[in-house]
FIMARDREN-850470 format. One record per residue (C-alpha): x, y, z. Coordinates in pm, whole numbers, plus 50000, padded with zeros to 5 digits. Layout:
BEGIN
XYZ
...
END
This chain:
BEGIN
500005000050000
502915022649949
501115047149734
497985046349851
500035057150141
501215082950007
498235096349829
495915090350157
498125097150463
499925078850695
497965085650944
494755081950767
495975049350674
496315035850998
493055052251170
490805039450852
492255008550695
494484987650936
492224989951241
490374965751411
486294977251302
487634994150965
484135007450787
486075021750456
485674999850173
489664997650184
489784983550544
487084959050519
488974945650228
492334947750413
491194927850678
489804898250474
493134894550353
496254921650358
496684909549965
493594914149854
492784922349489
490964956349574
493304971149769
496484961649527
494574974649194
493645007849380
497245010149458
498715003849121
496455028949002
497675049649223
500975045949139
500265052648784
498535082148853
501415093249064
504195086548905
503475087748528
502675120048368
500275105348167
497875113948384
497705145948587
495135156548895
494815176049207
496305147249446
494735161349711
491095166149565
491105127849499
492405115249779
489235132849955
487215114949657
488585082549723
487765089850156
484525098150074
482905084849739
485395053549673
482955030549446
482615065949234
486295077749210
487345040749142
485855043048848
487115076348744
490575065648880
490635031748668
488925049448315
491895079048360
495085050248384
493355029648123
493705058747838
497215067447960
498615029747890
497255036947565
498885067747513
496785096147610
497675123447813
494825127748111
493515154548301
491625146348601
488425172148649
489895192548392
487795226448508
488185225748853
486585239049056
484165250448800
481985224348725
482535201248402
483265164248231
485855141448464
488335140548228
490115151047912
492055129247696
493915143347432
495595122547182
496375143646838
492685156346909
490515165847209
488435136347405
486035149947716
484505117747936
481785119648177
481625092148384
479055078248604
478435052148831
474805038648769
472895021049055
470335000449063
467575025149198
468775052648963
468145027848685
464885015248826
463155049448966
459985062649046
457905048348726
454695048948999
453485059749290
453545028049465
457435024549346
457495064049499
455985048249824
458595018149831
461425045749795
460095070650076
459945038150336
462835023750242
465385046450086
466735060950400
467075027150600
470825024650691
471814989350578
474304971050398
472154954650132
470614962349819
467484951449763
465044942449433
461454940149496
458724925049303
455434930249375
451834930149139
449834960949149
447664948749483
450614964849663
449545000849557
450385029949711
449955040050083
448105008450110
447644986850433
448974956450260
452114976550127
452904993650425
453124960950618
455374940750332
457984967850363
457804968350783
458544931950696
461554938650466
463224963650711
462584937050973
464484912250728
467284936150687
468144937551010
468014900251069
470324895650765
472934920850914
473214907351205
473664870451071
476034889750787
474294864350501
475554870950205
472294874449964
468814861450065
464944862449907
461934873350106
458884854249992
455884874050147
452524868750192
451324884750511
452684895250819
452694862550970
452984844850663
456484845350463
459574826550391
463254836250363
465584817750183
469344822150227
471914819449921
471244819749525
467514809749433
467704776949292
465474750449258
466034721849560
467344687149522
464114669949542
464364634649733
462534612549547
462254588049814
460494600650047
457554607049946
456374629950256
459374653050232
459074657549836
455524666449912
456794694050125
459304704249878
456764707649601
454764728049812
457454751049900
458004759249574
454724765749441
454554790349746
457064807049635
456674807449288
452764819649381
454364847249610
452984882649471
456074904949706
459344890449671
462204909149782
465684896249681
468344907049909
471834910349804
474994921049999
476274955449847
479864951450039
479874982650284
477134998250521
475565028150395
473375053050537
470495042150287
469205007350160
469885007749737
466224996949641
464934988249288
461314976249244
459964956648934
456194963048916
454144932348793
451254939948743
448264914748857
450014887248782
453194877848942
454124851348650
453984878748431
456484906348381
456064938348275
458174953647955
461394965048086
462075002348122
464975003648255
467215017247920
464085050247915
466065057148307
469375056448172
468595073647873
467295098948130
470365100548273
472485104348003
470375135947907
471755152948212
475465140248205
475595155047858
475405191247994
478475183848186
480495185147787
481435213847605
479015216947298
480115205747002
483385185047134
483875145147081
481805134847425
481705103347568
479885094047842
481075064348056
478455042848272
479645015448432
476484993048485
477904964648712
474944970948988
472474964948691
473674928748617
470294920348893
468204937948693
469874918048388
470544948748126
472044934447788
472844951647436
469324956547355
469214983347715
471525001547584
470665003647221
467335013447329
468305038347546
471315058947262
469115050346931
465515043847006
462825024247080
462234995046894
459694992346618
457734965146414
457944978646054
455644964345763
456364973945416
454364967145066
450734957545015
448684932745279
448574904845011
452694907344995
454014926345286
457684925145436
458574930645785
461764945245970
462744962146290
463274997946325
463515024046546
462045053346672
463775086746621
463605094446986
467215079647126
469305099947298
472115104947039
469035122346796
469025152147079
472695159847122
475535169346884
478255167947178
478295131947224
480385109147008
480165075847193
478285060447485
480425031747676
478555008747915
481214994848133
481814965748411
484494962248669
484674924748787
486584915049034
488134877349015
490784862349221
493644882449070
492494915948998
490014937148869
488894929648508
486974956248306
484464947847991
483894979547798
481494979747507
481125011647270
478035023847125
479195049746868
476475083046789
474325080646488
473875119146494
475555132246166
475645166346356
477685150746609
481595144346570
481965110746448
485015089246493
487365065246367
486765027546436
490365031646562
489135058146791
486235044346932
488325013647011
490205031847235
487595036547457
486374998747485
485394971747221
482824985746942
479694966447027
478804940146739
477254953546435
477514986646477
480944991346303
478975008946023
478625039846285
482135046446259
483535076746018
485215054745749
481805043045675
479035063445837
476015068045616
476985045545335
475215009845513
472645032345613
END
């Protein structure tokens, strides 16, 4: 930890990280194991950072990020070294203190990258009132969990019934805490009537030979699967002064699911990073999207959210028609010219470091500055198919 020593302070160091209780992400990870991956990629990062001039920052300013918003600054920290292996020369918060993108990357031309951090009830907000109800009750619960509920629409609002599932989930949350389990899945059905179930959902390993104890089995699962509130429980790492909550409305039926909105939030949310570019500049916005993986966001989220909703196109007469898929001119690269690129990211952390998955979704905005496939690779992998966005051949496939 010899740099983040240096970049964090001795004595910080020693007060926040080595002590017995630590509550820092840092020192939680320092005392499962003084090697751990975390700590050793946040310190070669900091060492790059440090001692490279690829990249230059206020030291100070992001040692008080890292104190206070790690998860965040990680990201920012990680994205900056990335582009100076490749060559780029970095700026950290390049108009500070004025307000502005997190970096600039210049490399022959001018890159500016706003990154974000997208969590799970930023990506499933307020679509109701009765999701606005689950927020207000349960939002501001200090825990160390997030937490995906599904519930059908008999769990509106203010209602009796809803009121009493959620004292039921905060009672939950404690219970997990103090037993420290890992992830977990409320099946409710009334006060006095619910299940929890510790570890991954899965189905059980039926014994077939006895014939009362499969009966019970089989029971147990069609009470479950019948449940109309489940909330699915999953340790987010570090205690936080509110409980991350995403609900998934059902509607009536809880076998059913409702279309998933969740790229219409994040293309929300990339309508309000984009003011943080300078207008008309090559933008890209960075989200990494590991918190999402519950809500199971693919290509298709992010397409929808950048170029559109999808549409069923027919074409030609009834008697001889021809279908295709479209979209809608209402992405969020049609109402910007100072985005180039949107890059959904992941940081995953195996047994020997942290491993980042980057996928590029290049602008189809001819107002916007369009790049090179070799400069959209530099910010992640191009995402398959959409190599025709890229300047050596934009507009010809389309």
């Amino acid at each position: 930890m010899e740099n983040l020593r240096r970049l964090l302070g001795e004595d910080w160091v020693t007060r926040e990280v080595l002590c017995a209780d630590p509550r820092h992400v840092l020192g939680r990870w320092y005392k499962k194991s003084p090697d751990n991956v975390v700590t050793r990629h946040v310190d070669a990062l900091a060492d790059f950072i440090l001692h490279h001039d690829a990249v230059r920052c206020d030291a100070q300013r992001l040692a008080t990020k890292l104190k206070g918003e790690f998860a965040d600054t990680l990201v920012e920290m990680d994205y900056a070294v990335f582009l100076g292996r490749q060559g780029f020369q970095v700026t950290m918060e390049p108009f500070a203190p004025n307000a502005g993108p997190d970096l600039l990357a210049v490399r022959d031309v001018e890159y500016f990258l706003e990154i974000r951090r997208v969590r799970l009830d930023e990506a499933r907000a307020a679509a109701d009132t009765a999701t606005e109800d689950v927020f207000r009750r349960l939002c501001e619960t200090p825990s160390r969990y997030s937490v995906i509920i599904s519930m059908t629409d008999e769990y509106s609002a203010h209602s009796p019934r809803l009121k009493l599932a959620l004292k039921t989930v905060r009672r939950v949350l404690r219970e997990l805490s103090e037993k420290r389990v890992q992830r977990a899945t409320l099946y409710y059905r009334g006060m006095n009537d619910y299940d929890v179930s510790d570890g991954e959902e899965r189905e059980p390993d039926y014994d077939f030979s006895d014939r009362q104890k499969l009966a019970a089995q089989l029971e147990q699962v069609e009470r479950a699967r019948n449940a109309r509130f489940v909330a699915r429980f999953d340790d987010a790492g570090e205690d936080n002064p509110r409980t991350v909550v995403a609900v998934h409305p059902l509607g009536p039926n809880p076998h059913l699911l409702k279309p998933d909105e969740t790229y219409l939030r994040l293309r929300d949310i990339l309508k309000k990073k984009r003011e943080q570019l300078p207008k008309a500049s090559r933008g890209i916005i960075v989200f990494d999207v590991k918190d999402l993986e519950k809500l199971m966001v693919d290509q298709e989220t992010f397409q929808g959210a950048v170029y559109g909703d999808l549409v069923f196109i027919l074409r030609g007469e009834a008697s001889a028609f021809e279908s295709d898929l479209g979209r809608k001119p209402n992405g969020f690269f049609t109402q910007t010219s100072r985005v180039s690129a949107f890059v959904a990211q992941r940081l995953e952390i195996t047994d020997q470091s942290l491993v980042a998955w980057r996928e590029v979704y290049p602008t189809n905005n001819p107002q916007s500055k369009i790049l090179t496939l070799k400069e959209l690779a530099s910010f992640g992998q191009v995402a398959a198919g959409l190599e025709e966005l890229c300047a050596e051949k934009f507009g010809k496939d389309l």
